[in-house]
C-alpha positions in Angstrom: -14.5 -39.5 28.4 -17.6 -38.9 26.5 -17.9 -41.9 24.7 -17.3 -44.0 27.9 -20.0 -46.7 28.4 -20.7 -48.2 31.9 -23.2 -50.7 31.9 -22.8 -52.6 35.2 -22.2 -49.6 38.3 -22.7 -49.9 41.4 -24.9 -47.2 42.6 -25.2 -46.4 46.5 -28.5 -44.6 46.3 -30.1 -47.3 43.9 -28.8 -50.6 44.2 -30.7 -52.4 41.5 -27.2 -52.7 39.5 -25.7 -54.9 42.5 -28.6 -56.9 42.2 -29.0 -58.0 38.8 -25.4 -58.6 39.0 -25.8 -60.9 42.3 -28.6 -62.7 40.3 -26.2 -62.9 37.4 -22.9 -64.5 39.6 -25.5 -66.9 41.5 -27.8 -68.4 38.6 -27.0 -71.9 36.9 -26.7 -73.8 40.1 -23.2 -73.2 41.2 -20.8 -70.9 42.0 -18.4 -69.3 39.5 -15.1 -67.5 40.9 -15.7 -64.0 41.8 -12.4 -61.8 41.1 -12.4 -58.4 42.8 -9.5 -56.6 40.8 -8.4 -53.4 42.2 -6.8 -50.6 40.2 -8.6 -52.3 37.3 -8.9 -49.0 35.2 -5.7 -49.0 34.8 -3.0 -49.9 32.1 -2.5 -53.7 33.7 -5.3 -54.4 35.7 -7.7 -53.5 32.6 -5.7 -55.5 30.5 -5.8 -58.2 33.3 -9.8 -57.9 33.5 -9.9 -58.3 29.4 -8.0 -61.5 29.3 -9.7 -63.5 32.4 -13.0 -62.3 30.8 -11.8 -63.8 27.1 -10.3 -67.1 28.6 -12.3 -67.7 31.5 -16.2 -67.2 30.7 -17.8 -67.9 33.6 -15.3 -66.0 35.9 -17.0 -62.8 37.4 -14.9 -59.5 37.7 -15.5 -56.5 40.1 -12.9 -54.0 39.1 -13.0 -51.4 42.5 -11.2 -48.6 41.5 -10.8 -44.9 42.3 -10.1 -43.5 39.0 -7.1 -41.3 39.2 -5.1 -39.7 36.4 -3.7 -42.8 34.6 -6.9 -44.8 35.0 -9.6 -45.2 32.4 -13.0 -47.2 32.1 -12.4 -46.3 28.1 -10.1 -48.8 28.2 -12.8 -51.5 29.6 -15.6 -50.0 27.1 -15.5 -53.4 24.8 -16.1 -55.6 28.0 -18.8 -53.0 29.5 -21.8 -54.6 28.4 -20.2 -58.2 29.5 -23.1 -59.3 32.3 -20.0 -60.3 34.3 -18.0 -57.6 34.3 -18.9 -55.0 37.0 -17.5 -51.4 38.3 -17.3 -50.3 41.4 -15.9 -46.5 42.2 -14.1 -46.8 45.7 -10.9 -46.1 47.1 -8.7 -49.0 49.2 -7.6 -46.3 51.9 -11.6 -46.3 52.7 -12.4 -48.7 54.6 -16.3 -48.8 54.3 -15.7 -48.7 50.8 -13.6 -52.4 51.0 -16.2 -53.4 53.6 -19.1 -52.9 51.3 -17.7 -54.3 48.0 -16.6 -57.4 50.1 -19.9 -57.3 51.9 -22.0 -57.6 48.3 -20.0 -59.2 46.4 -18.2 -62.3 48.4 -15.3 -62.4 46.1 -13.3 -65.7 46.3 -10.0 -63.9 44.7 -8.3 -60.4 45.0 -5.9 -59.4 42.6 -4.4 -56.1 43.9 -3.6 -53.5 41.0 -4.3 -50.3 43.0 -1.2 -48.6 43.9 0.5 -45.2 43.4 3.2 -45.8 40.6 4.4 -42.7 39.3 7.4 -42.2 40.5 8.1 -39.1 39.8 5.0 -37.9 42.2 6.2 -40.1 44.7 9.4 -38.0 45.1 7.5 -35.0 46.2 4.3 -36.0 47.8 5.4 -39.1 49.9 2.5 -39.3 52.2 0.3 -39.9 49.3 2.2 -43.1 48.9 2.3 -44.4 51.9 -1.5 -43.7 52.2 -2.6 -45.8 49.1 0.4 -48.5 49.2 0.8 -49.6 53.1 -2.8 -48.7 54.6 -4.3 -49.3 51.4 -2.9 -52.8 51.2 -3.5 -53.4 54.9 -7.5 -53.1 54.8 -7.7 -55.2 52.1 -5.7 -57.5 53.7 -7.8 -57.2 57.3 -11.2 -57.2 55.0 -9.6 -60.6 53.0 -9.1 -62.5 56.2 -12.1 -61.8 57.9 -14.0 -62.8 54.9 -11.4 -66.0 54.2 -10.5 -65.0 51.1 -9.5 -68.1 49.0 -6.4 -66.4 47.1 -4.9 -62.8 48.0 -2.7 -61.9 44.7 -0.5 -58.6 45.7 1.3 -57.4 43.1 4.4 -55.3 43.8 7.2 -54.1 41.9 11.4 -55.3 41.3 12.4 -52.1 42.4 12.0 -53.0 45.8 15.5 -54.4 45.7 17.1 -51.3 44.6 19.4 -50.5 42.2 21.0 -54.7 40.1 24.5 -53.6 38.8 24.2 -56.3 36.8 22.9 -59.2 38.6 19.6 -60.3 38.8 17.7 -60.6 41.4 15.8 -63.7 43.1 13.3 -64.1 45.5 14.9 -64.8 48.8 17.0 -61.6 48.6 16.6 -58.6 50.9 14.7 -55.3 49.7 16.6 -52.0 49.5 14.1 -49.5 48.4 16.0 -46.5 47.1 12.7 -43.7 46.4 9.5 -43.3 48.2 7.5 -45.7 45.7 9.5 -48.6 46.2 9.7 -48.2 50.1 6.3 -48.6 50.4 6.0 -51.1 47.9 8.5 -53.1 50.3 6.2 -52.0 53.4 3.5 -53.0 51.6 5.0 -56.5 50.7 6.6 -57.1 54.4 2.3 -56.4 55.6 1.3 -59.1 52.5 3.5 -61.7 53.6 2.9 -60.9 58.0 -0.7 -61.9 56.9 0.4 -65.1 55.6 2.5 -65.9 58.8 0.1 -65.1 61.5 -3.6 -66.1 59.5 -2.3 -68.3 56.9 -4.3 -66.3 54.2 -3.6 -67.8 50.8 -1.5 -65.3 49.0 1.3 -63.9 46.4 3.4 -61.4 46.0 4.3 -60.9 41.6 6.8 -58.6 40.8 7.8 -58.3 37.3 10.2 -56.5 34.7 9.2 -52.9 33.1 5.9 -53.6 31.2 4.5 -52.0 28.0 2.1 -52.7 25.3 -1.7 -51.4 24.8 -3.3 -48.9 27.2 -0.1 -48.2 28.7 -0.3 -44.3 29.6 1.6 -42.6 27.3 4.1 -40.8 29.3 6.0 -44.4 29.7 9.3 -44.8 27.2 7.5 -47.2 24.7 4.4 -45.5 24.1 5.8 -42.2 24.2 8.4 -42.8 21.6 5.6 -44.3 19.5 3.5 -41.4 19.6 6.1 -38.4 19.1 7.7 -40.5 16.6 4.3 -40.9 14.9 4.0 -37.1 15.3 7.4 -36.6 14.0 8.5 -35.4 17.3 11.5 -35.6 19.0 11.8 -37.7 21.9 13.3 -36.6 24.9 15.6 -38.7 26.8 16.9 -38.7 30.5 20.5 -38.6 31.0 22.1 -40.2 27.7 20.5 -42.9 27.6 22.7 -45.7 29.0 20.4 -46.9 31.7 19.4 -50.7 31.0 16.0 -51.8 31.9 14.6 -55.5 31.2 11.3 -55.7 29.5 7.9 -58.1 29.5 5.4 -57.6 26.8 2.0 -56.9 29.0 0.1 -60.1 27.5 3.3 -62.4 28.5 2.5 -61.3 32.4 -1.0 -61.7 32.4 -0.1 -65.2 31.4 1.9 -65.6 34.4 -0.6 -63.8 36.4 -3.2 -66.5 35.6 -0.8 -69.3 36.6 -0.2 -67.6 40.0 -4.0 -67.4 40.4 -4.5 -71.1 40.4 -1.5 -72.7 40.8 1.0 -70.2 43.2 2.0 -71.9 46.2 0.8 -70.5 49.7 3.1 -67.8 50.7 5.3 -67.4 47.5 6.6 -65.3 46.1 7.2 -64.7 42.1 8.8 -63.0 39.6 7.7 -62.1 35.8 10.5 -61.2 33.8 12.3 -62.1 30.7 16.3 -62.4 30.1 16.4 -59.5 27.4 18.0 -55.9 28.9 18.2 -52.8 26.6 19.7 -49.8 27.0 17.3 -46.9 26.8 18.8 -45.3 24.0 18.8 -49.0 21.8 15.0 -49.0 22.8 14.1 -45.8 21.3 16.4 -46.4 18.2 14.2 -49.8 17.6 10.9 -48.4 17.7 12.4 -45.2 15.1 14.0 -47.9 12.8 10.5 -49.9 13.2 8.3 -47.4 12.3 10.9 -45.9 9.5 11.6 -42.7 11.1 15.3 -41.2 11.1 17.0 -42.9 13.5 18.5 -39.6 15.2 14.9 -38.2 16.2 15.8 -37.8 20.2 17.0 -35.3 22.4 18.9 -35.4 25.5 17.5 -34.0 28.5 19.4 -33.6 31.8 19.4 -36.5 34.3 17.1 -36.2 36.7 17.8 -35.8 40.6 16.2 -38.7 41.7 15.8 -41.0 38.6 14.9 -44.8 38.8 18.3 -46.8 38.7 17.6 -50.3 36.6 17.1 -53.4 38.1 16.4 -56.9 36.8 14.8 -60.6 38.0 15.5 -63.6 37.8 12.5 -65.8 36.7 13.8 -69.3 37.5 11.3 -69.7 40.2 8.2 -69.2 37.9 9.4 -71.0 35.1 10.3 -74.5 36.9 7.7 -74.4 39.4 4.3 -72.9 37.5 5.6 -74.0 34.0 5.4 -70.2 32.8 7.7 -68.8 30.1 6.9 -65.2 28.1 6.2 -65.7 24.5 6.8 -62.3 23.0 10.5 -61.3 22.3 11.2 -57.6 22.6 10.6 -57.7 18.5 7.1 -59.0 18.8 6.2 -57.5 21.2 7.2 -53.9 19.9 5.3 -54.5 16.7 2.5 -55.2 18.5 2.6 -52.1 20.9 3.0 -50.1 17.9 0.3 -51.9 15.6 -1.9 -50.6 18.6 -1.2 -47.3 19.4 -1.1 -46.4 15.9 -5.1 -47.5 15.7 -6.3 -46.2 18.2 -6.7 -42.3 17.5 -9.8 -41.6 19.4 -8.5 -43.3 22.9 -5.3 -41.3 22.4 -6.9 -37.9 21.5 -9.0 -38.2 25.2 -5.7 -39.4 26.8 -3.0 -36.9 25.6 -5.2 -33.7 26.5 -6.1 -31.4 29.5 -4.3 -33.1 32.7 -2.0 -35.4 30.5 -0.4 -32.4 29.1 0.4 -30.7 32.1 1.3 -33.9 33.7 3.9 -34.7 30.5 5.4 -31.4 31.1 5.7 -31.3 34.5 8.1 -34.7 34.1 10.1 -33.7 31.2 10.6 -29.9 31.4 10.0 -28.6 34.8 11.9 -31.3 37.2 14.9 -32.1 35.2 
C-alpha cells in the first residue's frame, strides 16, 4: 500500500484529526447525518462509502474498520481528501473501540459491513466467526441503543436459509445455516432483530444475491476469471460447474441500500436480488466470449468438501414496498466489471501479491 493516502485518521495519542472533523460535521448551523460504516475498507462497504459521498454531499462517513486481508483504504484513496470522509482503525469485537468512535462521533446511522465472509476460513477456524459476527454485532447493537441510534442497518447474507433447490426464498421463512459463516450470520440476525423486540431500536436486516463488480477481491468467480483470462490463464473451476448462483451488480445494491436507509420500515427485513440464475460454468464462458478469449480456457478442479450450495431471493418485498428495482442485467453489468479491472493495473499489482497469493492457493490447490 505505498501509494495509500489517509487524510482524515483518527489518532489516539493526538486527537487534532477528530477535531477538525467534529468542527467539520457541526459548522453551517445544523446537523448533517453522520454514518458510521463498519467494514468500510472493504469490497461493498467502500463502494457503499463512495456512492453516499457522490449523491449525498452533506452526509458525513466514519468508516471503523479493522483492516484484515480483503480490506483496503486504496480503494477509498479518491474520497481521502473529502473533509467528510473519516477513518477510524478499530475492531467491533472491542468494545472500547465501539464505545470511543460512538462517544466522538454521535453517529445518527450504522450500516454494518464488518463481518468474516470467507467461507472457506470459516470451515476451519469457526471461533474466529463467531467472535466477529455474533459478539461483534452484539456490542454494536448494546453501544447503538444506549446511544439511540436513529437507524441500525445490519447486513447479512441469503445463505442463511441454506441450500434453494430451486425456489426462492422470502423473508418470513426459517434459516437453515449449512457452514459456520452462515450460522452465525443467522445468530447474528436472530441478536439484530431481539434488539428491535425488546428496545425498539430502528433497524434492518439486507440480504442480497452474490455481488460483483469493482474492488471485489479477486479470488471471487467474476474477478478472477477476468484477471486469469486477461493473463491468458486458465481458470479453475469447482466441481463441473453446474452450481447456479443469482447475481446483483454491486451499484444496483447500493441503490437498494440507500432506500433501506431512509425509507425501510422498523423491524424489516429485505432482500436485494435480481431474477437472473447462471450456472457457473455459463458465467465463466460469458466473461471468455466478452473479452474474446477461447471459450474452452477453464479447468476443472475437484469439488470441494464443504462447498457453498446456491441459494436465491425473492425480491418482491423491496420492490413493492421501497420502489427498488436493479438496473444492470448480468450483460451490463459484466461489461462494466471488466471495463474496470482491466484499468486498474496498479490496485491489482498491490492486491494479487504477498498474502493474496498464498491465500489464492490455499483455496484452489491445497483444500480441494
Amino acid at each position: 500500500m505505498q501509494n495509500l493516502i489517509i487524510v482524515n485518521t483518527f489518532d489516539k495519542k493526538n486527537q487534532m484529526g477528530f477535531w477538525y472533523l467534529l468542527i467539520q460535521i457541526r459548522s453551517g448551523g445544523r446537523m448533517n447525518k453522520i454514518i458510521l460504516v463498519t467494514g468500510g475498507a472493504g469490497f461493498v462497504g467502500s463502494n457503499f462509502i463512495r456512492y453516499i459521498l457522490e449523491k449525498y454531499p452533506d452526509y458525513k462517513i466514519i468508516n471503523f474498520d479493522r483492516l484484515t486481508l480483503s480490506s483496503n483504504l486504496n480503494n477509498l484513496i479518491e474520497v481521502s481528501r473529502n473533509p467528510h470522509y473519516f477513518f477510524y482503525h478499530g475492531d467491533i469485537t472491542n468494545q472500547q473501540d465501539i464505545h470511543d468512535v460512538f462517544e466522538q462521533f454521535t453517529p445518527h446511522i450504522l450500516v454494518n459491513f464488518a463481518a468474516e465472509t470467507q467461507i472457506f476460513n470459516g470451515n476451519f477456524q469457526p471461533e474466529v466467526f463467531a467472535k466477529t459476527n455474533i459478539m461483534g454485532t452484539q456490542l454494536l447493537l448494546f453501544e447503538a441503543q444506549k446511544m439511540k441510534l436513529e437507524k441500525f442497518i445490519h447486513i447479512s447474507s441469503g445463505e442463511v436459509y441454506g441450500p434453494s433447490n430451486g425456489t426462492a426464498f422470502t423473508e418470513d421463512l426459517p434459516l437453515h445455516p449449512e457452514n459456520p459463516f452462515s450460522a452465525t450470520k443467522a445468530a447474528a440476525d436472530m441478536l439484530v432483530y431481539s434488539f428491535f423486540k425488546s428496545s425498539k431500536l430502528n433497524l434492518n436486516i439486507v440480504r442480497s444475491s452474490n455481488l460483483y463488480g469493482p474492488f471485489q477481491f479477486p479470488h471471487k468467480l467474476i474477478p478472477l476469471t477476468i484477471l486469469q483470462a486477461k493473463d491468458n490463464k486458465s481458470i479453475p473451476i469447482f466441481g463441473d460447474g453446474s452450481d447456479c448462483r443469482n447475481w446483483l451488480f454491486v451499484e444496483d445494491y447500493l441503490a437498494a441500500l440507500d432506500r433501506i436507509m431512509h425509507k425501510g420500515q422498523p423491524g424489516e427485513i429485505y432482500h436485494a436480488a435480481t431474477d437472473e440464475y447462471w450456472h457457473t460454468i455459463d458465467i465463466v464462458k460469458l466473461i471468455l466470449q466478452k473479452m474474446e478469449k477461447p471459450e474452452d480456457m477453464y479447468h476443472f478442479l475437484p469439488d470441494r468438501k464443504r462447498r457453498e450450495e446456491g441459494y436465491s431471493l425473492n425480491a418482491d418485498k423491496i420492490r413493492s414496498e421501497l420502489g427498488w428495482s436493479p438496473d444492470y442485467n448480468i450483460d451490463r453489468g459484466l461489461d462494466a466489471t471488466i471495463q474496470w479491472y482491466l484499468t486498474q493495473q496498479q490496485w491489482l499489482e498491490e492486491i494479487t501479491s504477498g498474502e493474496y497469493m498464498n491465500y489464492y492457493r490455499k483455496i484452489y490447490y491445497e483444500e480441494s
